[in-house]
TORBA-625006 format. One record per residue: x, y, z of N, C-alpha, C, O in turn; residue in three letters. Coordinates in steps of 0.2 Angstrom, whole numbers, padded with zeros to 4 digits, always signed. Layout:
<rs>
XYZXYZXYZXYZALA;...
</rs>
This chain:
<rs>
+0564+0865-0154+0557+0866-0152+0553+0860-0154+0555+0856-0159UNK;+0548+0858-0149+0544+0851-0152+0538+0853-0148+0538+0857-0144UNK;+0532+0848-0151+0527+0849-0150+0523+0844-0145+0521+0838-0147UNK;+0522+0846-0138+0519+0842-0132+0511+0842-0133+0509+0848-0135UNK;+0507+0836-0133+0501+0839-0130+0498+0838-0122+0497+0833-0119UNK;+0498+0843-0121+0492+0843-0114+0484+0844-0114+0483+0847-0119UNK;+0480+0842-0110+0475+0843-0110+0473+0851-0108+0476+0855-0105UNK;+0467+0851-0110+0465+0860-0108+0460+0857-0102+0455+0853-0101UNK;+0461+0862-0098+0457+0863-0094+0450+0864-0092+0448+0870-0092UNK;+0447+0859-0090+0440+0856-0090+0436+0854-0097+0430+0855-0098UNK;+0442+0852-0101+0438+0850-0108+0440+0843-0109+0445+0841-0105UNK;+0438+0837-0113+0441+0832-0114+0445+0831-0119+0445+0825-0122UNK;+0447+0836-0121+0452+0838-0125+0460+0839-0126+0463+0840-0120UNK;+0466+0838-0132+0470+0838-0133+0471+0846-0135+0468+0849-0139UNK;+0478+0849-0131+0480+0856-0134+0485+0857-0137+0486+0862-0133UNK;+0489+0857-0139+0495+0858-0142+0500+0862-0140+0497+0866-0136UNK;+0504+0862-0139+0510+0867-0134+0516+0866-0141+0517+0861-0144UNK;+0519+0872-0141+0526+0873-0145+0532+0874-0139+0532+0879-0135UNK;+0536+0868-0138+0540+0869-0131+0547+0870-0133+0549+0866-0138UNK;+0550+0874-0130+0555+0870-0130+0560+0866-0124+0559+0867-0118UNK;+0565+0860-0129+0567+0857-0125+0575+0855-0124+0579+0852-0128UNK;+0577+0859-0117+0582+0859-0116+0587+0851-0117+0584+0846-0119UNK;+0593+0852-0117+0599+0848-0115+0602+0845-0109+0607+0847-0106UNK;+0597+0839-0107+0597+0838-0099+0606+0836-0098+0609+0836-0092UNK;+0608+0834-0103+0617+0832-0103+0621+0839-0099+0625+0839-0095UNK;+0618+0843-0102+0622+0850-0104+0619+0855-0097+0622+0859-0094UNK;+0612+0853-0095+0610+0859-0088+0612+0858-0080+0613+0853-0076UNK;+0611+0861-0081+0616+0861-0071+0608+0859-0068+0605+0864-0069UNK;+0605+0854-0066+0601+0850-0063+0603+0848-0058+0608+0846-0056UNK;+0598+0847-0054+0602+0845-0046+0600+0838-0045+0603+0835-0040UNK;+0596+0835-0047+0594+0827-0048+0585+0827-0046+0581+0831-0045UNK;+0585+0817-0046+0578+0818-0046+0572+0820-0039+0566+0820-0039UNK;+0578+0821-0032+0575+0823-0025+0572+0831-0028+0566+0833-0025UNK;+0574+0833-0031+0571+0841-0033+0569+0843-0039+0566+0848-0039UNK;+0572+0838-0046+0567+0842-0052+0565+0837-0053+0561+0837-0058UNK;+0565+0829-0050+0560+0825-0050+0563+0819-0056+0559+0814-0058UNK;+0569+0820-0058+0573+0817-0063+0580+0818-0065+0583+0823-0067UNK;+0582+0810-0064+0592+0812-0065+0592+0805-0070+0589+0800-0071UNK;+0597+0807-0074+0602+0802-0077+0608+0801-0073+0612+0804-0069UNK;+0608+0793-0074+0613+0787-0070+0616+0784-0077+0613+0782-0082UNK;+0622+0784-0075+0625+0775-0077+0625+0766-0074+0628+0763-0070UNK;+0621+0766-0077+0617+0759-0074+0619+0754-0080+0615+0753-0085UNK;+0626+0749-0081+0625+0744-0086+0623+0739-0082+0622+0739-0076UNK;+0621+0735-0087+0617+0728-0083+0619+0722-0086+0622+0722-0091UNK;+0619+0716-0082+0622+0711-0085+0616+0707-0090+0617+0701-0092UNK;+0611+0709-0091+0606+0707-0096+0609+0707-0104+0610+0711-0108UNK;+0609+0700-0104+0612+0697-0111+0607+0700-0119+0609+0703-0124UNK;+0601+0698-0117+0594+0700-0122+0590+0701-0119+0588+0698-0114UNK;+0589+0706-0122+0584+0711-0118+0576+0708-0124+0572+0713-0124UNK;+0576+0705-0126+0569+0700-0129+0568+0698-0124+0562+0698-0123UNK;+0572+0693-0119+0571+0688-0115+0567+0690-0108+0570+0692-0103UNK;+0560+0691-0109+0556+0694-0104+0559+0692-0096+0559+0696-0091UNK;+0560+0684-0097+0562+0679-0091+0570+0682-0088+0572+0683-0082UNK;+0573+0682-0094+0582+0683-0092+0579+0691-0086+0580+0692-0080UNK;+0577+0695-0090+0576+0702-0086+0573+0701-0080+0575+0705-0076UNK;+0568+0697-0078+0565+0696-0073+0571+0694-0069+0572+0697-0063UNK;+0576+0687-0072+0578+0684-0068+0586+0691-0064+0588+0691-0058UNK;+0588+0693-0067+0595+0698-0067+0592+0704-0067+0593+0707-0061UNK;+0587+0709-0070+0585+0716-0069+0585+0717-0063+0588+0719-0059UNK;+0578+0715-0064+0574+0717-0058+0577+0718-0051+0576+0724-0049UNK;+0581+0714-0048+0585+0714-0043+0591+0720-0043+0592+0723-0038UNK;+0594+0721-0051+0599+0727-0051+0595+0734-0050+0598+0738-0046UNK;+0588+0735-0053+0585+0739-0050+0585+0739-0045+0591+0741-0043UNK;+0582+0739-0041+0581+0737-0035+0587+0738-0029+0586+0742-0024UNK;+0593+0734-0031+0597+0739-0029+0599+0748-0031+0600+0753-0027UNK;+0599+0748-0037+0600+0756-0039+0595+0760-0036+0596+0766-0034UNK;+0591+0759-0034+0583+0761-0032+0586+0764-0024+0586+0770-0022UNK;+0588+0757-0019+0591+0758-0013+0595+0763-0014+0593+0769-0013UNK;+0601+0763-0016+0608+0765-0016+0604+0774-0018+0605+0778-0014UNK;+0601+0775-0021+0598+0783-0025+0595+0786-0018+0597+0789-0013UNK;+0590+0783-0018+0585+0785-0011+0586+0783-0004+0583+0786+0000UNK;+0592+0778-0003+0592+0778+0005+0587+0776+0007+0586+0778+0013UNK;+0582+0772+0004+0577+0768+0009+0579+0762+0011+0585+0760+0011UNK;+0575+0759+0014+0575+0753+0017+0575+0746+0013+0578+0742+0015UNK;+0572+0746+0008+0570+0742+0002+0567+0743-0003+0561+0742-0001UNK;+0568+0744-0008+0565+0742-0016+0561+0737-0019+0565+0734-0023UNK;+0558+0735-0019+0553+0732-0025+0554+0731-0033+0552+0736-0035UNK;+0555+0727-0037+0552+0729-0044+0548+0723-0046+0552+0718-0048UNK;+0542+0722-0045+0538+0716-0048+0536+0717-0057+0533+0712-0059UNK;+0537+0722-0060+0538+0720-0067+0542+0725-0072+0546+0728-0071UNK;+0540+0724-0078+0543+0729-0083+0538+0730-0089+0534+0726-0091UNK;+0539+0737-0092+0536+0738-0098+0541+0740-0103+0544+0745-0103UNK;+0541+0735-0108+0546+0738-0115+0540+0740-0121+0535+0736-0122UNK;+0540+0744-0123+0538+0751-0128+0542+0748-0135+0548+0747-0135UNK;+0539+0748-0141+0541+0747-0148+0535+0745-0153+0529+0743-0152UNK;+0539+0745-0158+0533+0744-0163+0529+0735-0162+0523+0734-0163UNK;+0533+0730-0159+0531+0725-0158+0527+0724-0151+0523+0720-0150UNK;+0528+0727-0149+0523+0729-0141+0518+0735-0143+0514+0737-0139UNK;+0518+0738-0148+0511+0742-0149+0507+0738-0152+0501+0737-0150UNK;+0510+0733-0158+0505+0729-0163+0501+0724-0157+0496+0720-0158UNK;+0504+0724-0152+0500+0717-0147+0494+0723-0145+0488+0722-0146UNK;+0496+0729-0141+0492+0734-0139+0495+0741-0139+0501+0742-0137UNK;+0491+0744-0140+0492+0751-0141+0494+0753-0135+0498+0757-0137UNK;+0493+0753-0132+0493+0754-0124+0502+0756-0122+0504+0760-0119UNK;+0505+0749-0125+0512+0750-0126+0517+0754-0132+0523+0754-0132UNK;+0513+0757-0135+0516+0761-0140+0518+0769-0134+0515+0770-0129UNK;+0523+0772-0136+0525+0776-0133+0520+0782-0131+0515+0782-0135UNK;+0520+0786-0125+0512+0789-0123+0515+0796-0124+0521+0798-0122UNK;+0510+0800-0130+0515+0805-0134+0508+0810-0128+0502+0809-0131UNK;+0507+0812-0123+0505+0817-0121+0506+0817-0114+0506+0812-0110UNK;+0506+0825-0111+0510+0826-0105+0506+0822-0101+0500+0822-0102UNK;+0508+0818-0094+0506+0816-0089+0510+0811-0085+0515+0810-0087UNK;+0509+0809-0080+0512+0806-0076+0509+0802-0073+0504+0804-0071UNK;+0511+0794-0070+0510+0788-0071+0501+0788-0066+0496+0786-0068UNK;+0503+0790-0061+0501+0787-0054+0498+0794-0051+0502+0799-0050UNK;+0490+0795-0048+0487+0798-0044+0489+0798-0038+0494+0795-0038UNK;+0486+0802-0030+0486+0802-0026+0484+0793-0023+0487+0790-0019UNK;+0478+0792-0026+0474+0783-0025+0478+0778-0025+0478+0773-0021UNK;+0485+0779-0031+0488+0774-0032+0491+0772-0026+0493+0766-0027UNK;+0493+0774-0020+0495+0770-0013+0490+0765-0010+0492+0759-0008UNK;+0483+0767-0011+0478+0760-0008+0480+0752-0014+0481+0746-0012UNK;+0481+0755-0022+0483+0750-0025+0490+0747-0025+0489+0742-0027UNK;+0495+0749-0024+0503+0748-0024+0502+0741-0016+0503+0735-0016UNK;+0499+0746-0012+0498+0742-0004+0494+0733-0008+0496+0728-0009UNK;+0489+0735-0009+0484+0730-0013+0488+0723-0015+0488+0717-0014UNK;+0492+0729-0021+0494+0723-0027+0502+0716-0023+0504+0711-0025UNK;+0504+0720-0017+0506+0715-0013+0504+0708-0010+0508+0703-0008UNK;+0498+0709-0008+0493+0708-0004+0488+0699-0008+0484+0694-0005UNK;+0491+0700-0016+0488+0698-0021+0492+0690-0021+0497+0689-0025UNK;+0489+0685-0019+0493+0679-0021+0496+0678-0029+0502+0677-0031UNK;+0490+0680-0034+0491+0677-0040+0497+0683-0044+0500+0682-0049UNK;+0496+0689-0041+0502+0692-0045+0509+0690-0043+0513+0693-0039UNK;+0511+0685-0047+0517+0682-0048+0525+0689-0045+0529+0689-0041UNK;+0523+0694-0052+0528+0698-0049+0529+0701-0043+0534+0702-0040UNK;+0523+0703-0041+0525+0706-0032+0528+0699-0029+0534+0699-0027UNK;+0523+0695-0028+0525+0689-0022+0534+0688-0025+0538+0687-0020UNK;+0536+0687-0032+0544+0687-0033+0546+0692-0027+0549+0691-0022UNK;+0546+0699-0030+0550+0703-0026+0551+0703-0020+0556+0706-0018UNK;+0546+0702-0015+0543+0701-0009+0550+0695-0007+0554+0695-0002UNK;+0549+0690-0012+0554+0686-0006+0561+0686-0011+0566+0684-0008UNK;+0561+0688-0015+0569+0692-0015+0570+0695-0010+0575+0692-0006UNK;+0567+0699-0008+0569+0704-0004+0567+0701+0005+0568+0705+0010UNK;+0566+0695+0005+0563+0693+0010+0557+0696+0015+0557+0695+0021UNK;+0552+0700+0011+0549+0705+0014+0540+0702+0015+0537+0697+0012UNK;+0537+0706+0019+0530+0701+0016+0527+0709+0014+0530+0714+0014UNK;+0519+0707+0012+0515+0714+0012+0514+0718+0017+0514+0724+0015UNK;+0512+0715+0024+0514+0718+0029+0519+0725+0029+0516+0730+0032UNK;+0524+0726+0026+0529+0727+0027+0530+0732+0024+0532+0738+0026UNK;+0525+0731+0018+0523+0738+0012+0518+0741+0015+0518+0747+0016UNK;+0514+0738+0017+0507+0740+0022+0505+0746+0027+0501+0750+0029UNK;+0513+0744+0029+0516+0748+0036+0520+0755+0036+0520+0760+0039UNK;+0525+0752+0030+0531+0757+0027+0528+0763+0032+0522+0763+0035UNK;+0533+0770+0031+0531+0775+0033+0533+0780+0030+0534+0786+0033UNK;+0535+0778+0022+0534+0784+0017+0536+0777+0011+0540+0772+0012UNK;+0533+0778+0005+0533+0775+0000+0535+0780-0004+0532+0786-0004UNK;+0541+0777-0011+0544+0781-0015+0541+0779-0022+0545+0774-0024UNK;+0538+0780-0027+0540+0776-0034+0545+0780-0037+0545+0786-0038UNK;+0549+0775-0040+0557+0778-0044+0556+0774-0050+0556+0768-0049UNK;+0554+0777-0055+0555+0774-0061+0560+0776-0063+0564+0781-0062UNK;+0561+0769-0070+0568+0771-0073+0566+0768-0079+0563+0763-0080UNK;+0571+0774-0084+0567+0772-0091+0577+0771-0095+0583+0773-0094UNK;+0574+0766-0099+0581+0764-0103+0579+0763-0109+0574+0759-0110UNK;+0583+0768-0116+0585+0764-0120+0586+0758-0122+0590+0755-0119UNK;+0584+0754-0128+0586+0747-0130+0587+0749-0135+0591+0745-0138UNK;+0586+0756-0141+0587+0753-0148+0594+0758-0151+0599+0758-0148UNK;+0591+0760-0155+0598+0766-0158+0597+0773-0153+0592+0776-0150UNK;+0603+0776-0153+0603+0781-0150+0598+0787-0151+0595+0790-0146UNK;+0598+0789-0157+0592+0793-0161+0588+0789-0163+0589+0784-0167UNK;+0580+0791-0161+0574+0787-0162+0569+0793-0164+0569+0799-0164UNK;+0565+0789-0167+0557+0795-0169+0555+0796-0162+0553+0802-0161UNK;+0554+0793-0158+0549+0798-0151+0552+0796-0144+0552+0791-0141UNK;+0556+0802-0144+0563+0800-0137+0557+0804-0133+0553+0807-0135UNK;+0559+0804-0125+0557+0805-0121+0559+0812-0119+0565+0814-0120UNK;+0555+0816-0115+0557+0821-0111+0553+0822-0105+0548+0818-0105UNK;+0554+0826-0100+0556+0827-0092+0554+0834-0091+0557+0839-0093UNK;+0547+0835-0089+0547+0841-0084+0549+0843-0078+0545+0840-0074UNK;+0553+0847-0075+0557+0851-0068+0551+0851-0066+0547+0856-0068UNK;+0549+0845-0060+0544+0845-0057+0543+0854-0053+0538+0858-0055UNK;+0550+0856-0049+0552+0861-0048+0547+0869-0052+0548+0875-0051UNK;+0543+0866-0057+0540+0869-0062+0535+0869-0063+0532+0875-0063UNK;+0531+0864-0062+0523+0862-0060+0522+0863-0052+0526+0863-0048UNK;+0513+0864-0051+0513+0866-0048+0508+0859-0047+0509+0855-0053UNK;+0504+0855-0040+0501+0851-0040+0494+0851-0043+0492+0846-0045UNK;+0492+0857-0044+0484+0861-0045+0486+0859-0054+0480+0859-0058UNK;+0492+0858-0058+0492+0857-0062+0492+0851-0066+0494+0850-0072UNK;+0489+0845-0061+0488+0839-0064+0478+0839-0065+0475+0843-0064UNK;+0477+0834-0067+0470+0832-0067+0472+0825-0066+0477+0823-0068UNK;+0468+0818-0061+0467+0811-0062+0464+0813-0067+0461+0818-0069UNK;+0466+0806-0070+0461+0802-0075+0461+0796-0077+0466+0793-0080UNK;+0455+0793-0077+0453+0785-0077+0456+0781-0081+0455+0781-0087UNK;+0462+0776-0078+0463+0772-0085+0461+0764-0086+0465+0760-0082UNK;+0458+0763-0089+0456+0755-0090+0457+0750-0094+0458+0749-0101UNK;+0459+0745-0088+0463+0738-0091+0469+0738-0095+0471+0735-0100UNK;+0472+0741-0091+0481+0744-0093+0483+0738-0099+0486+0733-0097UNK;+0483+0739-0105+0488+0736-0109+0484+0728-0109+0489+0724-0110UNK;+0479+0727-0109+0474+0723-0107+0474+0717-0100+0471+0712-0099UNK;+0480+0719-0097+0481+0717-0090+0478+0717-0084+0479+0714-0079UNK;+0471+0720-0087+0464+0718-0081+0467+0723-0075+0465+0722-0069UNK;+0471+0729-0076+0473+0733-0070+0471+0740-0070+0475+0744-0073UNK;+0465+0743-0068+0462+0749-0065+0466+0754-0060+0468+0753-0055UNK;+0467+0758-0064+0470+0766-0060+0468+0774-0062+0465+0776-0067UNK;+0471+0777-0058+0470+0782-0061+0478+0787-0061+0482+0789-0057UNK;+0478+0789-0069+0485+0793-0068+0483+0799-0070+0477+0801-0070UNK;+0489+0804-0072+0489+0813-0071+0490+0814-0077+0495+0813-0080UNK;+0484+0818-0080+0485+0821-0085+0487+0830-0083+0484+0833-0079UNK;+0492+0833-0087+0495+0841-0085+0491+0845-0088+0491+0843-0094UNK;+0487+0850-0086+0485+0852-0089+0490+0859-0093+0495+0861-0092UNK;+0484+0862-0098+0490+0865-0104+0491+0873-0101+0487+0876-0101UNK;+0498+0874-0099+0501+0881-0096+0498+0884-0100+0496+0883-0105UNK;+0498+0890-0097+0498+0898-0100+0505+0897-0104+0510+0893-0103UNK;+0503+0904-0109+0509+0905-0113+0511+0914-0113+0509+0919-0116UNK;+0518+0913-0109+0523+0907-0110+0523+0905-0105+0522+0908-0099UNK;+0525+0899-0107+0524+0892-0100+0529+0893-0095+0533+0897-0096UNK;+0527+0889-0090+0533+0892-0084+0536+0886-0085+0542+0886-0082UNK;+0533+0879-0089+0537+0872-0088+0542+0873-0091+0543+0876-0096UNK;+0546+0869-0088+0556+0867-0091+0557+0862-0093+0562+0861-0090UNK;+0557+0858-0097+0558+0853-0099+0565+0852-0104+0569+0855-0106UNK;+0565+0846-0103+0574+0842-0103+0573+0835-0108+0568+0832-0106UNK;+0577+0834-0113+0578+0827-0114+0588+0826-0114+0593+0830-0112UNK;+0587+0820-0117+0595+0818-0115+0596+0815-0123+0593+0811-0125UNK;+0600+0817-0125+0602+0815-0133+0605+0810-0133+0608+0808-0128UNK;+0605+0805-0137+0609+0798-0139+0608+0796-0132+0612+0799-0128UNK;+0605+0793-0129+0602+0789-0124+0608+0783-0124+0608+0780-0130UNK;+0611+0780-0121+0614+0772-0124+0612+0768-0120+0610+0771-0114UNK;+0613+0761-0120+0609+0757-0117+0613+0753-0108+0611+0749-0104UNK;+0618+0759-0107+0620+0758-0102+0618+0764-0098+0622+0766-0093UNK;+0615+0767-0099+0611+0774-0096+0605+0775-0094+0602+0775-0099UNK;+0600+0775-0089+0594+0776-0086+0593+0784-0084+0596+0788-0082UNK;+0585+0784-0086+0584+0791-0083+0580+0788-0079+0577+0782-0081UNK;+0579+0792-0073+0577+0790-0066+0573+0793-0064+0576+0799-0063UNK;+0566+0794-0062+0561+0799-0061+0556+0798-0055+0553+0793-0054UNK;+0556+0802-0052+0549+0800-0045+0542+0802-0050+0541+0806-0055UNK;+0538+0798-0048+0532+0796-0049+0526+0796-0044+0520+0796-0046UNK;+0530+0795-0036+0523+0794-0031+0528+0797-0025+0534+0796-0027UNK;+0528+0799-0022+0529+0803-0014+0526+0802-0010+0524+0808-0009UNK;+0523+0798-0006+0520+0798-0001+0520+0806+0006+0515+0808+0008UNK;+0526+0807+0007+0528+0812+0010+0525+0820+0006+0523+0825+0008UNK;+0527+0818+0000+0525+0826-0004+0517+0825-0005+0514+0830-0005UNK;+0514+0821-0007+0508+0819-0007+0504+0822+0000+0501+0827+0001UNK;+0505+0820+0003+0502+0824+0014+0503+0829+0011+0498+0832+0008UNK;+0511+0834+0012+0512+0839+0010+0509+0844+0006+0508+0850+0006UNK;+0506+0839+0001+0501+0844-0004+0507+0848-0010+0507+0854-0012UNK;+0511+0845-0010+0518+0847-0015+0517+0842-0018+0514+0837-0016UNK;+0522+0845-0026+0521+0840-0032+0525+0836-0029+0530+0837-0026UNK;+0523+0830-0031+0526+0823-0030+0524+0818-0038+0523+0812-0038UNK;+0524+0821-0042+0524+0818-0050+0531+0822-0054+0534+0826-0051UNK;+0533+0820-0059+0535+0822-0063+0533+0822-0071+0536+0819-0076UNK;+0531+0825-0072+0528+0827-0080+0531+0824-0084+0538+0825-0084UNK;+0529+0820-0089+0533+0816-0094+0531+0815-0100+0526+0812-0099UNK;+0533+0815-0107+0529+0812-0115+0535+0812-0117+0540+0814-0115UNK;+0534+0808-0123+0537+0805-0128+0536+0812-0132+0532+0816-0130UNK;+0540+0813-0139+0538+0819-0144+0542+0816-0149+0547+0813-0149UNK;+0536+0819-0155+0542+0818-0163+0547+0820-0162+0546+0825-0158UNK;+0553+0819-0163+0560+0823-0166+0559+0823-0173+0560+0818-0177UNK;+0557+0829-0174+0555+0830-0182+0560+0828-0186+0558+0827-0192UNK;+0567+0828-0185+0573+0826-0191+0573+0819-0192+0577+0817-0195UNK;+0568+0815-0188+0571+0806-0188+0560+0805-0191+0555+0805-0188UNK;+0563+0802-0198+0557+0799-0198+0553+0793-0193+0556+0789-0190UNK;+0545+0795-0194+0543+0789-0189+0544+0782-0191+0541+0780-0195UNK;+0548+0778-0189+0551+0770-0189+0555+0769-0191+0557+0764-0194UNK;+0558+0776-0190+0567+0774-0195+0570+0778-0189+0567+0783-0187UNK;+0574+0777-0186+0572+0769-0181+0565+0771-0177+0564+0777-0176UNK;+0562+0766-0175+0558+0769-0170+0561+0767-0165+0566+0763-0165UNK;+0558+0769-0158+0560+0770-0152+0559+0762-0150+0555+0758-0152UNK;+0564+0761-0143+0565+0754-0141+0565+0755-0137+0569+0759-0137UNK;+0561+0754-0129+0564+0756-0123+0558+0751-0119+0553+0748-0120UNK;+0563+0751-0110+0562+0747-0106+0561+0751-0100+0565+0755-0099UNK;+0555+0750-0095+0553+0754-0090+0552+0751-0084+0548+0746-0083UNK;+0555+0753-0079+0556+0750-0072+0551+0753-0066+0552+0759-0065UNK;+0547+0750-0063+0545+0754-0056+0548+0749-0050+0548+0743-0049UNK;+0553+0755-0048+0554+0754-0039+0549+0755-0033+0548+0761-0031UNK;+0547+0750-0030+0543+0755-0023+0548+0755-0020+0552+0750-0021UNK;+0549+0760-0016+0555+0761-0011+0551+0764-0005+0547+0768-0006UNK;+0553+0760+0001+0548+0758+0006+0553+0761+0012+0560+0760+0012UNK;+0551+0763+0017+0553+0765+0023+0552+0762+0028+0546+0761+0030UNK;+0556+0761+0032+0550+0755+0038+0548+0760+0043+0544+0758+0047UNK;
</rs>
C-alpha cells in the first residue's frame, strides 16, 4: 500500500489516496498500445551517465531507434533529456521527482511539439532533425504523432521515491484536469500538463511499479496520441513517484533519466 496524491475535484487542492500497487514484473499486462506502459530491455552504450554531452552524443539516437522499433512509425525524435536527483533538485525543484498523479502533456501540447521544431535556437530539435535527416515540415505534416517516453533508473535498485504507472485502460479522459505550468525547470518553456483527479473509493485505478529497476531496463509509457486525442480516448498515462516507506528519504535517493520520443507518421 503507498500513498498517491491527486487533486480533488474543482478545488486547488492536494487529496490523499491509500493505493495499492501492483507487481508490473509479476502482472500479465499487455503493453504500452493498451495500458499505456511496458518494460523493455534497453542497455546502452553510455559510459557516464553525468556526461550530459556523451548522452546527447550516443542516447539520444538509441532512443530513437527503440521508439521506431516499439511503435512502427516512420521516425523518432529525441531533442533532450531529464535526470531527476538530489543534485538536480538543489539547481531546481522542478527536477526533484514529481510525487503527485498527472501526466506530462495536454491536448495543446501538439501546437507546441509542432512549434519547438520550428525554433532555430532550440539546439536539441534542430540536432535531431538532422540526425534524422528530417525538417519541421515533416513534424508539421506527420499524420499522427506519438510521445513515448522512457524512464530509466541511474542509481541503486531500491530508492526512497520509485515510480508507478496507472492502466491507462483505468482512467477515463473526463478524469484529468490541464494545468498551467511555468518556465519548466527555469527553461523559459510554458505548457500545460494533466493533473488526475482523485477517484471515488474504491478506485477503479490499477497501478503497477517494477521492483529493482536496473540500469539496463526502461519503462516506456505514451504521453500524447494524436489519434486517441480526435477519438476523445485516454491518450495519457497517469504517473507519480511515491515514498516506499521501508527505504529512508536519501538513503539512497532516486537517480533517474527521462527520454521523450515524438514518433511521427508521414
Amino acid at each position: 500500500m503507498a500513498k498517491l496524491n491527486y487533486v480533488a475535484d474543482g478545488e486547488p487542492m492536494a487529496v490523499t489516496r491509500d493505493v495499492e500497487i501492483g507487481d508490473g514484473r509479476a502482472a500479465s499486462l499487455p503493453g504500452w498500445e493498451a495500458c499505456g506502459f511496458e518494460l523493455v530491455d534497453h542497455p546502452s552504450s553510455v559510459e557516464d551517465w553525468a556526461d550530459d554531452d556523451e548522452i546527447a552524443a550516443v542516447h539520444h539516437a538509441e532512443v530513437e531507434a527503440l521508439a521506431v522499433a516499439m511503435t512502427g512509425c516512420d521516425h523518432a525524435l529525441v531533442s533532450g533529456h531529464i535526470k531527476r536527483g538530489p543534485d538536480e533538485a538543489r539547481q531546481h525543484q522542478d527536477l526533484a521527482p514529481i510525487t503527485f498523479v498527472h501526466s506530462d502533456f495536454a491536448p495543446s501540447y501538439l501546437d507546441l511539439i509542432r512549434g519547438s521544431y520550428r525554433q532555430p535556437d532550440n539546439q536539441g530539435a534542430q540536432a535531431a532533425l538532422a540526425r534524422r535527416g528530417l525538417t519541421a515540415d515533416d513534424v508539421a505534416s506527420a499524420s499522427r504523432l506519438v510521445i513515448l517516453q522512457l524512464w530509466r533508473n541511474l542509481g541503486e535498485p531500491r530508492m526512497d521515491h520509485p515510480i508507478a504507472f496507472c492502466d491507462a485502460r483505468t482512467v477515463r479522459p473526463e478524469d484529468a484536469r490541464a494545468i498551467p505550468v511555468k518556465d519548466y525547470a527555469g527553461s523559459g518553456f510554458d505548457f500545460e500538463a494533466l493533473a488526475v483527479v482523485a477517484p471515488p473509493e474504491p478506485s477503479p485505478h490499477r497501478w503497477y511499479a517494477f521492483p529493482s529497476l536496473q540500469r539496463d531496463e526502461v519503462v516506456t509509457f505514451r504521453t500524447f496520441d494524436t489519434e486517441l486525442v480526435s477519438a476523445g480516448k485516454t491518450f495519457f498515462t497517469p504517473h507519480s513517484a511515491f515514498h516506499d516507506p521501508d527505504v529512508p528519504v536519501g538513503r539512497p535517493a532516486r537517480r533517474s533519466i527521462e527520454l521523450r520520443a515524438t514518433c511521427i507518421w508521414s
